[in-house]
N, C-alpha and C positions, 0 to 999 in steps of 0.2 A: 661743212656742217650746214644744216638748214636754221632758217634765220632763226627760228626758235625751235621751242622743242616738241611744238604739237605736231602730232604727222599731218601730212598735206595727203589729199584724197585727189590723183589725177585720172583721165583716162585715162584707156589704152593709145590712144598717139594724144600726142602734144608737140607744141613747138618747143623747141632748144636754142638756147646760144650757147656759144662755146668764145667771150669774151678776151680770152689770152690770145684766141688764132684770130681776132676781129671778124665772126662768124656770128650777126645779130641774129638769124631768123633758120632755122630749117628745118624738118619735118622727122619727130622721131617714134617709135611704136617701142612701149614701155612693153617688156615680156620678162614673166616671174618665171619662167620657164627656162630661161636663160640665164645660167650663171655671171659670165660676162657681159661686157657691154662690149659695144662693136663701132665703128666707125668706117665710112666706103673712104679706102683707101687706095692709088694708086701711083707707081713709078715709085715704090720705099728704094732708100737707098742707104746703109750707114755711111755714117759721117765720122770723120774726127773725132774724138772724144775731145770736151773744153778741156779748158785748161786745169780745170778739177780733177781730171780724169774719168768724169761724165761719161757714158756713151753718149751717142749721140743718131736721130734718124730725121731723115729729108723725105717727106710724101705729099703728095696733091691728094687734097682733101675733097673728092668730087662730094658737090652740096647738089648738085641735077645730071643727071644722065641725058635726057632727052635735050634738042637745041633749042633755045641759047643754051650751052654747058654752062655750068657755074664750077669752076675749080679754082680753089686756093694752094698754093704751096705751104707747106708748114716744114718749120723747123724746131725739133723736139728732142727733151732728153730723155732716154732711152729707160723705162723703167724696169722689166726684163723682157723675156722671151716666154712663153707659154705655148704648152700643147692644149689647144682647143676642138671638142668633139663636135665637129658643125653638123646644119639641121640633117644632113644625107647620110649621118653617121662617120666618115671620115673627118682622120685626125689631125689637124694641121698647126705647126709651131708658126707663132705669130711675135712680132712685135707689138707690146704693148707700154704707151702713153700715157702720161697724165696731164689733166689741164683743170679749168674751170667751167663747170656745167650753172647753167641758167635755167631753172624752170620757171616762169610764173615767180613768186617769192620765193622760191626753194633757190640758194645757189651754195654749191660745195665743188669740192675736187673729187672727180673721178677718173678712172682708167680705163682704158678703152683699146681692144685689140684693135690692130690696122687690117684690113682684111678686102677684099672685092666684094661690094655686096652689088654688083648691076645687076643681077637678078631678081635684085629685090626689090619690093615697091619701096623700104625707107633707106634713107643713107644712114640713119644714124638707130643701133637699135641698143636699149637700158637694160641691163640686167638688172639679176637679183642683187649685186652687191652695189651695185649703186643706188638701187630701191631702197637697200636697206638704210640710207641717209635719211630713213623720215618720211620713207614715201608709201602709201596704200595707192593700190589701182584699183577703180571699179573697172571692170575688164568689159560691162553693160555701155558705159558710156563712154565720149573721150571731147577732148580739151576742155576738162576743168579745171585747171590752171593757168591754160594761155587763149589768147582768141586765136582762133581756127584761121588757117588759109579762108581768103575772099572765097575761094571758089566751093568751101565747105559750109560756108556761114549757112544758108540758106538750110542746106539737108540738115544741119546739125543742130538747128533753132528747133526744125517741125521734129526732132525726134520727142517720141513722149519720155516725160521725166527729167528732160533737158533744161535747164536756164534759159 
């Protein structure tokens, strides 16, 4: 749940943490268009169920594609399996997670298909049911909840209407 209960107005990208996988900083594109949320996922594998009878899944959490790679291992329990209609219209069952999301003051639990996004410019992309924790996008601007990559400061200052 978000720390209170006024909605929080973000861009369209913001920075994310993901504080349970110790994932301070990486770059996500909020989209109401998207039921799901997503995460670049590679090498899943299940695992064991714990001793709860948990399932259980193992994936490298690519946070950069380009070099230096940035990947984390993560180890997860299994929340289910979903069929997901990805953006080319094919259908694919997915493992899906849950952890702790960080916006800016916004922090809750969300779910997040594991899925290959190296196609994409984000690793990590919000849907609508994580949105719906309190969050308004102005789809006009973006990071109004976190400060921008160094390398967007500058463009994202001179936009007009911007902080």
């Amino acid at each position: 749940m978000p720390i209170d209960s006024t909605p929080h107005t973000a861009g369209w990208h913001e920075i994310v943490a993901f504080p349970d996988w110790g994932v301070k900083a990486v770059r996500a594109k909020l989209d109401t268009g998207a039921k799901t949320s997503a995460v670049h996922a590679e090498n899943i594998t299940e695992l064991a169920p714990s001793a709860d009878g948990t399932p259980r899944v193992r994936f490298d959490l690519v946070l950069r594609n380009k070099p230096p790679h940035r990947v984390r291992t993560i180890e997860a329990d299994l929340v289910r399996t979903t069929a997901v209609k990805s953006s080319n219209g094919q259908l694919d069952t997915r493992y899906v997670v849950a952890t702790t999301l960080v916006m800016g003051p916004v922090s809750f639990t969300a779910e997040f298909t594991l899925v290959s996004r190296s196609d994409m410019r984000f690793r990590v992309l919000l849907g609508r049911r994580a949105l719906a924790e309190g969050i308004l996008v102005d789809s006009s601007r973006e990071y109004l909840l976190t400060d921008p990559p160094n390398r967007y400061k500058n463009r994202t200052a001179s936009k007009a209407g911007n902080p």
